[in-house]
C-alpha positions as CSV (number, residue, x, y, z in Angstrom):
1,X,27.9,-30.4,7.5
2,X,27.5,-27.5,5.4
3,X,23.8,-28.6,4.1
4,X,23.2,-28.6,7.9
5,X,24.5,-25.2,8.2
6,X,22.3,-23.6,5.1
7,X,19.5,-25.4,6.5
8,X,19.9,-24.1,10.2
9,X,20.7,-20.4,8.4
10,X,17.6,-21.1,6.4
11,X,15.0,-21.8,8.7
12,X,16.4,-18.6,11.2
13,X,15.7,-16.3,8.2
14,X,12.0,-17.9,7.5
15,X,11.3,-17.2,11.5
16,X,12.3,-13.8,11.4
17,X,10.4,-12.9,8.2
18,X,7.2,-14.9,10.1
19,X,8.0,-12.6,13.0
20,X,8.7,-9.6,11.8
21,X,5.1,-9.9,9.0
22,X,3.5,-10.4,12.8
23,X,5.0,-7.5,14.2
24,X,4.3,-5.7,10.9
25,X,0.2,-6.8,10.4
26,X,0.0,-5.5,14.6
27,X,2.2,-2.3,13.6
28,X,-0.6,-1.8,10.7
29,X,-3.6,-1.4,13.5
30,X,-1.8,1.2,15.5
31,X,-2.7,5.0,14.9
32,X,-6.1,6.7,15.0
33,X,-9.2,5.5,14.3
34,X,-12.7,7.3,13.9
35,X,-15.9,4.7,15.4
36,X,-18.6,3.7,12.3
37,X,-21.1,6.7,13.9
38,X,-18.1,9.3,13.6
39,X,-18.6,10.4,17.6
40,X,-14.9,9.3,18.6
41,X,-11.5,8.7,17.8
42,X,-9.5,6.0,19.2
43,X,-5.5,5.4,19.6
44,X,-4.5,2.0,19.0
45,X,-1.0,0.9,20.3
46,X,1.1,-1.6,22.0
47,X,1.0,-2.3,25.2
48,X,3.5,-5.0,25.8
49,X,2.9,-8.1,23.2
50,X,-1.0,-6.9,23.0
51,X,-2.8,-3.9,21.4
52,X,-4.8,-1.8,23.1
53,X,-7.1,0.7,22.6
54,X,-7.9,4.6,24.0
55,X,-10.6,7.0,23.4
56,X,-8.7,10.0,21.9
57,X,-11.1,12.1,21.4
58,X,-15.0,12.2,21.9
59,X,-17.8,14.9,22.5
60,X,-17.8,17.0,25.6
61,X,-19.4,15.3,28.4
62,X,-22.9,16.4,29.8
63,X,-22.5,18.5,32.9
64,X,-21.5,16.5,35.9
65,X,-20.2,13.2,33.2
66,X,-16.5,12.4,33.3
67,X,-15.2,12.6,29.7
68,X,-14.3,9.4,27.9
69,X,-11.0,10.9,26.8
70,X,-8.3,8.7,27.6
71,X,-10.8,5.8,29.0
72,X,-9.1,1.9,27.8
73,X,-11.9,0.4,25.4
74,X,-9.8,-3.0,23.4
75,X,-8.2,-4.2,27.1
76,X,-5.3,-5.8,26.1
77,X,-5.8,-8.0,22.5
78,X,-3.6,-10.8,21.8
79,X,-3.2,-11.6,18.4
80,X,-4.5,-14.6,16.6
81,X,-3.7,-15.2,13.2
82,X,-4.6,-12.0,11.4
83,X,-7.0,-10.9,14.2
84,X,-6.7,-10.1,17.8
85,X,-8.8,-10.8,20.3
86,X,-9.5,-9.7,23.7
87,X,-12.0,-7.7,25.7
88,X,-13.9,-5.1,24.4
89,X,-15.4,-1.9,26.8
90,X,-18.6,-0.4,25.6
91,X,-18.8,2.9,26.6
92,X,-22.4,3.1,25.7
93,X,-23.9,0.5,27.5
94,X,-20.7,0.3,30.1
95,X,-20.1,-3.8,29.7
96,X,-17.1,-5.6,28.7
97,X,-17.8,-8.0,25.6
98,X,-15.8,-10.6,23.6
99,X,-14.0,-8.7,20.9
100,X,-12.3,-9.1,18.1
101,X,-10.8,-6.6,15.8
102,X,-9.3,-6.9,12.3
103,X,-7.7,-5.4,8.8
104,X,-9.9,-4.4,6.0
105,X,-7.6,-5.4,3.2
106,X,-7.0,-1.4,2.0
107,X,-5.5,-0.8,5.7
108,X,-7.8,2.0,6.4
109,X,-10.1,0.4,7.7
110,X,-10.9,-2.1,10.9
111,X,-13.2,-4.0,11.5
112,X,-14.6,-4.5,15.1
113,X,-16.7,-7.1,16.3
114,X,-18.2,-7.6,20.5
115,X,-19.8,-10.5,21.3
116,X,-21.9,-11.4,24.7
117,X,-19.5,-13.2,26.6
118,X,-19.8,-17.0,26.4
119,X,-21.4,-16.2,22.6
120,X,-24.7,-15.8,21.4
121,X,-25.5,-11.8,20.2
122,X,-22.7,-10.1,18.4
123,X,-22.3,-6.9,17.1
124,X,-19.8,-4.8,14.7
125,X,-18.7,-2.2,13.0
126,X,-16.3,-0.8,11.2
127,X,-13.4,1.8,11.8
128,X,-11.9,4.4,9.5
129,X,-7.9,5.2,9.6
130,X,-7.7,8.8,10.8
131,X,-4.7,10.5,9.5
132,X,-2.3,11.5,12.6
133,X,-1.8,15.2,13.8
134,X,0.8,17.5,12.2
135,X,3.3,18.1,14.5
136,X,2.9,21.6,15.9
């Protein structure tokens, strides 16, 4: 009976440490991140069991153009392994691609990746960590 018990205790300890290095390798994507050409900033953060992605900040809109501040651009990734996946919003061209987005092993960095949906052409880039705002 007690070999039971210390395997039972065991394998509970090894499923929270699996869950809580998945909860950890999400909690490393969220914060800032400046785009590859430097024009934007997005906020990556949970939104339920998903990340999810906001432009934070970008240039000032032409006159009579909506600002992209605060427009969803990763819609809802789920995680897979030690990527997530999930669409993509291109504000450039305004489509939705097949994304996928994932940790440069120094954690500042992230790479993104769109593809056509149902594959062929893909594109990527990667993301530098932005450092967050000082409280004011």
């Amino acid at each position: 009976m007690r070999f039971f018990v210390v395997v039972a205790v065991s394998a509970a300890m090894l499923a929270a440490s699996s869950a809580a290095r998945a909860n950890a390798g999400a909690e490393q994507a969220f914060g800032l991140w400046r785009v590859a050409d430097g024009s934007a900033i997005i906020r990556i953060k949970p939104c339920g069991t998903a990340l999810c992605g906001f432009v934070a900040a970008a240039p000032a809109p032409a006159s009579g153009e909506k600002s992209a501040v605060g427009q969803k651009i990763l819609l809802d990734l789920r995680r897979e392994g030690d990527h997530w996946r999930g669409p993509i919003f291109n504000l450039d061209d305004q489509k939705t691609y097949d994304g996928e987005i994932s940790m440069g092993v120094d954690g500042a960095r992230l790479k993104v990746k769109g593809c056509v949906p149902g594959g062929g052409v893909c594109g990527g880039e990667t993301w530098k960590r932005e450092p967050e705002a000082p409280p004011r």
